[in-house]
C-alpha positions as semicolon CSV with decimal commas, in nm:
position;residue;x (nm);y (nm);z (nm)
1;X;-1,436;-10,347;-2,413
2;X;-1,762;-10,490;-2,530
3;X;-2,019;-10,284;-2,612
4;X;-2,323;-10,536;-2,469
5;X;-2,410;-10,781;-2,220
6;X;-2,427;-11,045;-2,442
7;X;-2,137;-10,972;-2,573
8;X;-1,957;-10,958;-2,212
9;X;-2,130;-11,307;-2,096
10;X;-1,945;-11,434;-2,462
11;X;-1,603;-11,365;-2,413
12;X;-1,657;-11,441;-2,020
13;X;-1,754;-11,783;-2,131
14;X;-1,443;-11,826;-2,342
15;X;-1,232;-11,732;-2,057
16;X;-1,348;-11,964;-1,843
17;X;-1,341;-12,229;-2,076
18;X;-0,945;-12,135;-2,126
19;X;-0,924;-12,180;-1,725
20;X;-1,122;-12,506;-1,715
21;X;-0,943;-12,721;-2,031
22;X;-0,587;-12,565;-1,949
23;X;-0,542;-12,461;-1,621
24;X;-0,309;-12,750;-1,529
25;X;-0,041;-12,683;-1,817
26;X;-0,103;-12,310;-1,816
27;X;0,200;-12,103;-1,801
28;X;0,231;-11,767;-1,532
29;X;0,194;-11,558;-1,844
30;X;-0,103;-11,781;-1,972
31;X;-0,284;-11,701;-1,631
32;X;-0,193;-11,328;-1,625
33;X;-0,366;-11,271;-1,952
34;X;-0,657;-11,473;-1,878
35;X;-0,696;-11,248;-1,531
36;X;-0,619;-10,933;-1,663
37;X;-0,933;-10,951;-1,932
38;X;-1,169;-11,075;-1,686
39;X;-1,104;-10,812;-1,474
40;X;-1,138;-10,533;-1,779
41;X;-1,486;-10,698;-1,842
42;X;-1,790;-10,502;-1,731
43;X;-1,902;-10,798;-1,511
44;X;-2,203;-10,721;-1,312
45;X;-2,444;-10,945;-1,113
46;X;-2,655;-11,093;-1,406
47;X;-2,326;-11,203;-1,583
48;X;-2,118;-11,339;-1,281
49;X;-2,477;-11,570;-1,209
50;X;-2,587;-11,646;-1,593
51;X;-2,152;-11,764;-1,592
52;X;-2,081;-11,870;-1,215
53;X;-1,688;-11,737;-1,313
54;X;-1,628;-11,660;-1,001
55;X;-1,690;-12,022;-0,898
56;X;-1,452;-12,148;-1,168
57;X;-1,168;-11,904;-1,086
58;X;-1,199;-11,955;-0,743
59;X;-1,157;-12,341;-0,805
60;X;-0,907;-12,367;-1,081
61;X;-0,678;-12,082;-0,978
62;X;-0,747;-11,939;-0,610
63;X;-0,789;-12,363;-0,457
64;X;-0,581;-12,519;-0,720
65;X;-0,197;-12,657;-0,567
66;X;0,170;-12,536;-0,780
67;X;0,019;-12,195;-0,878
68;X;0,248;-11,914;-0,841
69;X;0,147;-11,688;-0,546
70;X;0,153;-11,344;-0,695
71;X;-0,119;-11,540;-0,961
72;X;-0,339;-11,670;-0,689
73;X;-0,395;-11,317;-0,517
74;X;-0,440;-11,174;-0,806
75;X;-0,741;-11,420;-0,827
76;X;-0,829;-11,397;-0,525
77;X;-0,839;-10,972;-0,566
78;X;-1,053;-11,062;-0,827
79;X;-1,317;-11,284;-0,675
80;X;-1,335;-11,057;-0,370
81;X;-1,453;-10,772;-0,641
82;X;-1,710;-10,961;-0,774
83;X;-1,828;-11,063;-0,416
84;X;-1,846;-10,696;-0,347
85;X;-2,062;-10,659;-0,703
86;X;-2,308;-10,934;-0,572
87;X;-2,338;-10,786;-0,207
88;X;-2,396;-10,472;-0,306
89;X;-2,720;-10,627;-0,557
90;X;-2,848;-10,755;-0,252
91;X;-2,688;-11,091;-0,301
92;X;-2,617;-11,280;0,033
93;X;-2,734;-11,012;0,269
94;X;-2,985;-11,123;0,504
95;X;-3,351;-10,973;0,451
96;X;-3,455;-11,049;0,790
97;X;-3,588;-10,794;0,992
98;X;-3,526;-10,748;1,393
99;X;-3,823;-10,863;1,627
100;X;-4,053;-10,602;1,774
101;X;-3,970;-10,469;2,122
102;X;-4,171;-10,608;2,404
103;X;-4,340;-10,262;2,450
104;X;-4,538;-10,320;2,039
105;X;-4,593;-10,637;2,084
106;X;-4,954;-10,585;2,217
107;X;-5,037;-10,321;1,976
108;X;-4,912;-10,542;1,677
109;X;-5,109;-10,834;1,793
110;X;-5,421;-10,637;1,831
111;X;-5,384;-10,441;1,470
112;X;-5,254;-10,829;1,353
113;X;-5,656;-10,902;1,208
114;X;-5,705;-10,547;1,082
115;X;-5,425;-10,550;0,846
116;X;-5,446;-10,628;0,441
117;X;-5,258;-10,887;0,375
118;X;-4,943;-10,799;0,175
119;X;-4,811;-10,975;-0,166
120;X;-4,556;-11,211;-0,092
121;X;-4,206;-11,041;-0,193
122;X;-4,016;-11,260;-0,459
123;X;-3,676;-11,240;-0,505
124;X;-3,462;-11,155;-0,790
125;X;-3,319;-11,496;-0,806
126;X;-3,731;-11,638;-0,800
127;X;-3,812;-11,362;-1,047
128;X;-3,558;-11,534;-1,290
129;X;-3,634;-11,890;-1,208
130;X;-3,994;-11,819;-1,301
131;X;-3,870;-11,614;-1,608
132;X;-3,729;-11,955;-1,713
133;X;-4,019;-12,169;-1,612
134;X;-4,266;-11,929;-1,755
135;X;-4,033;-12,016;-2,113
136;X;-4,178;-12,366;-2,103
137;X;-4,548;-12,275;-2,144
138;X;-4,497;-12,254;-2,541
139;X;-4,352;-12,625;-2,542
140;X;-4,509;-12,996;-2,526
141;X;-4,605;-13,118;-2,224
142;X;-4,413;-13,391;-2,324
143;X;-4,087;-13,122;-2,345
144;X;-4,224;-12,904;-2,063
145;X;-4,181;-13,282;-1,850
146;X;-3,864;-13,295;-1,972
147;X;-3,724;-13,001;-1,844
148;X;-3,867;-13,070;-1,516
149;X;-3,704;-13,371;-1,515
150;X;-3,365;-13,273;-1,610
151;X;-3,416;-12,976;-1,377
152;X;-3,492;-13,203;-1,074
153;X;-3,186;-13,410;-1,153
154;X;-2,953;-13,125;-1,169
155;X;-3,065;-12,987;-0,788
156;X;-2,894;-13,271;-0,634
157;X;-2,549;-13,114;-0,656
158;X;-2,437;-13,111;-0,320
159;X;-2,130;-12,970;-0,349
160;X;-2,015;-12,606;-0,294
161;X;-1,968;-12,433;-0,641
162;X;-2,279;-12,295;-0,647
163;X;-2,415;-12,077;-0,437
164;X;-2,799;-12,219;-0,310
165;X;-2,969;-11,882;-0,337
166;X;-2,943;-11,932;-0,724
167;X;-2,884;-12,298;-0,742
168;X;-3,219;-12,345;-0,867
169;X;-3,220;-12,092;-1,126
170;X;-2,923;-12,200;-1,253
171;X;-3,056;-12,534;-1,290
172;X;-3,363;-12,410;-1,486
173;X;-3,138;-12,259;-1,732
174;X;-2,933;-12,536;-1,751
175;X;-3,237;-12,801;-1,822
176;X;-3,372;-12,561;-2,069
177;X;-3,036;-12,531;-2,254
178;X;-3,003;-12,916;-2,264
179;X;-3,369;-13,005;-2,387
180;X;-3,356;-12,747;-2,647
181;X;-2,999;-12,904;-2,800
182;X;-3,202;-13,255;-2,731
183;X;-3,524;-13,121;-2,922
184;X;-3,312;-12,970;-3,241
185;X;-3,119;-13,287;-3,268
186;X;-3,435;-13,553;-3,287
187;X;-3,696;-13,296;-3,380
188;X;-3,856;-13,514;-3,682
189;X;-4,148;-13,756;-3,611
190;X;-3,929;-14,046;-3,667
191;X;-3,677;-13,972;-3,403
192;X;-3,920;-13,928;-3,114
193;X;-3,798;-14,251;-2,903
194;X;-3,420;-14,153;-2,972
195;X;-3,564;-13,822;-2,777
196;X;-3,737;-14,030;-2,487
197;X;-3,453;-14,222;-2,502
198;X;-3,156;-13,973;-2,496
199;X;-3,370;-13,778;-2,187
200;X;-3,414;-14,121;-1,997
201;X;-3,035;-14,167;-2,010
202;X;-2,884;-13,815;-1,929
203;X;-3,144;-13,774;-1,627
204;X;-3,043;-14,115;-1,458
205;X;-2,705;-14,067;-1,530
206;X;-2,761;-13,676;-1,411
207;X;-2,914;-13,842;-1,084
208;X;-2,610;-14,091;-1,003
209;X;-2,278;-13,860;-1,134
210;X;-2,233;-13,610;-0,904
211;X;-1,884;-13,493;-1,099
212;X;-2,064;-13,501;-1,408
213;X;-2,367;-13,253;-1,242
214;X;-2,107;-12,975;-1,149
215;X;-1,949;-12,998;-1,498
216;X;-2,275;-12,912;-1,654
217;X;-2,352;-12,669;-1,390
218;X;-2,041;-12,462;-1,384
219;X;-2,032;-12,481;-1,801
220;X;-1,730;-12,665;-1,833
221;X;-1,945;-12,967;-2,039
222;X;-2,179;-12,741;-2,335
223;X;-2,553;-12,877;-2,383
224;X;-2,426;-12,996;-2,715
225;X;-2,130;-13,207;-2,612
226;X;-2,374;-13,347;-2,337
227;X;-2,653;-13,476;-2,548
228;X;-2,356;-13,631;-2,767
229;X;-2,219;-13,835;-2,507
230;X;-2,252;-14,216;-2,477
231;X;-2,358;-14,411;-2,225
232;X;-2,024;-14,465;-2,139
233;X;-1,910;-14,131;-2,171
234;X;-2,211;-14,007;-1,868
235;X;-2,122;-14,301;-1,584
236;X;-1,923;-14,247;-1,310
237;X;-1,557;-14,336;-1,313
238;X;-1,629;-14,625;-1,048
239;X;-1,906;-14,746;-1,339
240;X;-1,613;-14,692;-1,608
241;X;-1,324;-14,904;-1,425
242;X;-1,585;-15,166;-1,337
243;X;-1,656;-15,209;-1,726
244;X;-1,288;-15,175;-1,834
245;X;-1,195;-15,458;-1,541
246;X;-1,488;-15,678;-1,736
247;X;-1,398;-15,602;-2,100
248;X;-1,003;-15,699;-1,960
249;X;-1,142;-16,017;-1,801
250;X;-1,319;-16,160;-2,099
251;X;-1,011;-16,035;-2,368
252;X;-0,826;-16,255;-2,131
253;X;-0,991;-16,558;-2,153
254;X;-1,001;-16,570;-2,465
255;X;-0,623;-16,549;-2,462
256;X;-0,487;-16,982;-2,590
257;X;-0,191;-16,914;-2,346
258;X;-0,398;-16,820;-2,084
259;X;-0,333;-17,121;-1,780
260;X;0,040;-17,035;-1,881
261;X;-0,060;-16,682;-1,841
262;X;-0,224;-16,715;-1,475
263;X;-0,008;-17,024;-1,332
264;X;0,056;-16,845;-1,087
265;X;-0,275;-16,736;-0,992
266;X;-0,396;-17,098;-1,050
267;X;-0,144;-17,241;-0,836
268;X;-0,271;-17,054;-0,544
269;X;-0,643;-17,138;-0,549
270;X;-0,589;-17,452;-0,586
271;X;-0,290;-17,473;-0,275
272;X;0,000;-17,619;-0,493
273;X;0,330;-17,459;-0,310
274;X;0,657;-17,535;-0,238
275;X;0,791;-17,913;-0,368
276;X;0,502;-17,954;-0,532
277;X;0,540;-17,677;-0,753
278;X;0,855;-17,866;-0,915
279;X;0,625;-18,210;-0,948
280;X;0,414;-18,265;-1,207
281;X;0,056;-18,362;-1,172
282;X;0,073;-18,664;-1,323
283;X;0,348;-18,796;-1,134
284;X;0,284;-19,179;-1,057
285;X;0,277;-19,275;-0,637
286;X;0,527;-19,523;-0,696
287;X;0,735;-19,249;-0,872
288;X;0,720;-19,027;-0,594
């Protein structure tokens, strides 16, 4: 069992990664042993938020179709636990309190003016958002934008893998993580517009793939592998097929058999059917 957090939020990482990459060809075995040492893990509120594993096992295993049953309520067990961990931190349990009876309503309104006004209460999930924003002070303002920027892109996701009350937390971290990798990689002088540049392209691209948001989100795409990916690599799959239809196109017109290629299709635009299919073009009136 590890002996540190650190250490914990490590090999949680790797486990998840082992659900995300393999889950479809994983064997019942494969699945057991990935379960059984998550649930040995001294997970506790921090971790299961700095990770979101119970997102990914809840996806890839509890959700996911032609998964043995014992397997998925074994997941399922599992995810429940941590839900327990979470509510029990104060997580999801409504801070509200009841309105005062008609009978204090009078008094309250009168002592309303004579009361000190009390410090706004902040969250734990706040308290670690500004943790992370508080980080940026020590960088650039060009890098501080950047991370706003990112940041902004990655609170689009509209989807339900991450739970809102730490949505934008997690999206701090995730921005910070991202520009960092971006500011080691073109860190010289020289390299500065390859940094503009690589930070214009991941936050449109952030902005219009919504698949590609939640794989940075739930950790199944690193910083590192991010700020390595083409243009290409970041557009949607509609974006992809729409290029690979166009690259096709022009690789076929460039083809020398290419009206023997698309007779077919050339016949039909231009309304040659039936007996005229067995003429030839060039066949004389007197001929026919």
């Amino acid at each position: 069992m590890p002996s540190n957090e650190t250490e914990t939020i490590r090999l949680t990482n790797e486990l998840k990664q082992v659900l995300i990459k393999r889950s479809d060809k994983m064997t019942r075995e494969g699945f057991l042993d990935v379960l059984s040492r998550m649930e040995e893990l001294p997970i506790n509120l921090t971790i299961l938020q700095k990770t979101m594993v119970a997102k990914v096992v809840n996806i890839y295993v509890c959700k996911k179709e032609n998964i043995d049953s014992d397997i998925q309520k074994m997941a399922k067990a599992l995810v429940k636990k941590w839900k327990g961990i979470a509510k029990a931190s104060g997580v999801g349990v409504s801070s509200a309190k009841k309105a005062p009876s008609s009978v204090n309503t009078a008094t309250s309104e009168k002592n309303e003016d004579s009361k000190v006004p009390s410090k706004p209460i902040i969250s734990r999930q706040q308290s670690g958002f500004l943790d992370i924003q508080a980080g940026w002070s020590k960088y650039t303002p060009i890098r501080r934008n950047i991370c706003q920027k990112i940041m902004d892109m990655l609170c689009l996701h509209k989807g339900d893998s991450i739970p809102k009350h730490v949505l934008k937390e997690f999206c701090a971290s995730r921005a910070d993580e991202i520009e960092s990798e971006m500011s080691e990689r073109y860190c010289s002088i020289t390299k500065k517009s390859d940094y503009m540049n690589k930070a214009r392209q991941l936050a449109f691209n952030l902005k219009k793939n919504e698949v590609l948001r939640e794989r940075v989100l739930l950790g199944a795409l690193s910083a590192k592998n991010l700020v390595s990916m083409s243009s290409d690599d970041l557009a949607t799959s509609e974006k992809k097929q729409e290029r690979e239809k166009m690259v096709e196109e022009v690789n076929n017109s460039r083809r020398l058999d290419w009206d023997q290629a698309n007779e077919k299709k050339i016949n039909e635009i231009c309304g040659i059917k039936g007996d005229l299919l067995k003429a030839s073009l060039f066949t004389c009136g007197r001929c026919k």
